[in-house]
N, C-alpha and C positions, 0 to 999 in steps of 0.2 A: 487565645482570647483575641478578638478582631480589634485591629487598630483604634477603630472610633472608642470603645469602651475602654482601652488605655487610657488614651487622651482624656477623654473625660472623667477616669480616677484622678487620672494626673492632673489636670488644671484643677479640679475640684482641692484635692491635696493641698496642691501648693498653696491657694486663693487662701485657703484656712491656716497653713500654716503661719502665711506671711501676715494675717491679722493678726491672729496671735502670738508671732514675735514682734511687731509692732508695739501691739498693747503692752508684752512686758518688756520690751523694752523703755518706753513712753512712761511705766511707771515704774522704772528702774529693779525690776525683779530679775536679776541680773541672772543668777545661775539657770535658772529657766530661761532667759533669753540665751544662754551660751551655748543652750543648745538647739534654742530651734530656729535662734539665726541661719547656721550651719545645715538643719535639716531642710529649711525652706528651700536654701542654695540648689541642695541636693536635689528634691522634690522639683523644683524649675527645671534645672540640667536632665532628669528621665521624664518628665515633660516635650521636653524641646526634641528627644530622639525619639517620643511615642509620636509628636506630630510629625517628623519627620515621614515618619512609615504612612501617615494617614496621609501625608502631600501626596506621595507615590498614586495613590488611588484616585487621584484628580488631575484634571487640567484646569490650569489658568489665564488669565490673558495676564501677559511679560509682565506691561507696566503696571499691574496691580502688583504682583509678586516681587517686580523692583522696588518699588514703594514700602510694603511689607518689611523687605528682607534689610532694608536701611535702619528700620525704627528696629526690627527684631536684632541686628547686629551690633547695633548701640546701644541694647539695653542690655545683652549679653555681656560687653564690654565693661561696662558702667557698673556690673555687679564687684566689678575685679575694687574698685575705691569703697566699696561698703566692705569687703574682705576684708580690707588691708589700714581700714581706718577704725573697724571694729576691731584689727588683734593689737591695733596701737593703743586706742582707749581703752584694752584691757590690763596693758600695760601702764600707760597716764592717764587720769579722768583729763588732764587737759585736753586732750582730740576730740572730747562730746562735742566739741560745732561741727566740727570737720564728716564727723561720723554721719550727726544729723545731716549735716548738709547732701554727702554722697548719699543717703539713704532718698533723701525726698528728691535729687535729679532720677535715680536709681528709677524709685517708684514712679514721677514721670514717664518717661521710658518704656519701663512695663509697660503701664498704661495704655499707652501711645499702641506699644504691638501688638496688644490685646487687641484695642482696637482695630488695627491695621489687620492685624490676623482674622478676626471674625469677617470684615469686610471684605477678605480675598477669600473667605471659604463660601459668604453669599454668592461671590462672581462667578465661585469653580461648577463646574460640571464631573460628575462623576463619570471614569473611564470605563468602556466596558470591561465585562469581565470576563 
């Protein structure tokens, strides 16, 4: 299967998983969220290594890709406190702020790289083959 057609299973995936563990999360439908918090994760993570393979097929100019790889590494990052404040709040409802809170920096983040992502794939140029 060629890389771009990954990719785009993959961010389509995740983009719907992560709504929909949003939503049940936001309205507290808990056992369905336990698991598609965890598959969204999943979903991002064979995301991140199907783009991987599709950078290989491009050039970009540096300081797009430094820019990129900042927001893309901080949101990669940032996932680790929605983990680990989700299996506390699974443990105490007391960490619900803590959760939300990592959840909405979290989803900044994404954001941000999606963005920064899309805008270093407008700059790239396709390598010959």
């Amino acid at each position: 299967m060629p890389p771009t057609l990954l990719f785009w299973i993959g961010f389509t995936a995740t983009v719907l998983l992560l709504v929909v563990a949003l939503y049940t999360g936001l309205r507290r439908r808990r056992r369905l969220h336990l698991w598609l918090g965890p598959l969204t994760m999943v979903s991002l993570a064979l995301t991140i290594v199907w783009t991987e393979q599709l950078v290989r097929r491009y050039d970009f100019p540096p300081d797009v890709v430094r820019t990129h790889l900042g927001f893309a590494k901080a949101g990669g990052l940032l996932a680790l406190p929605v983990v680990i404040t989700g299996l506390w709040l699974w443990r105490q409802p007391r960490a619900r702020r803590w959760h939300r809170i990592a959840v909405v920096v979290w989803l900044l983040s994404v954001l941000t790289a999606t963005g920064t992502g899309l805008w270093m794939f407008a700059q790239g140029t396709p390598k010959p083959m």
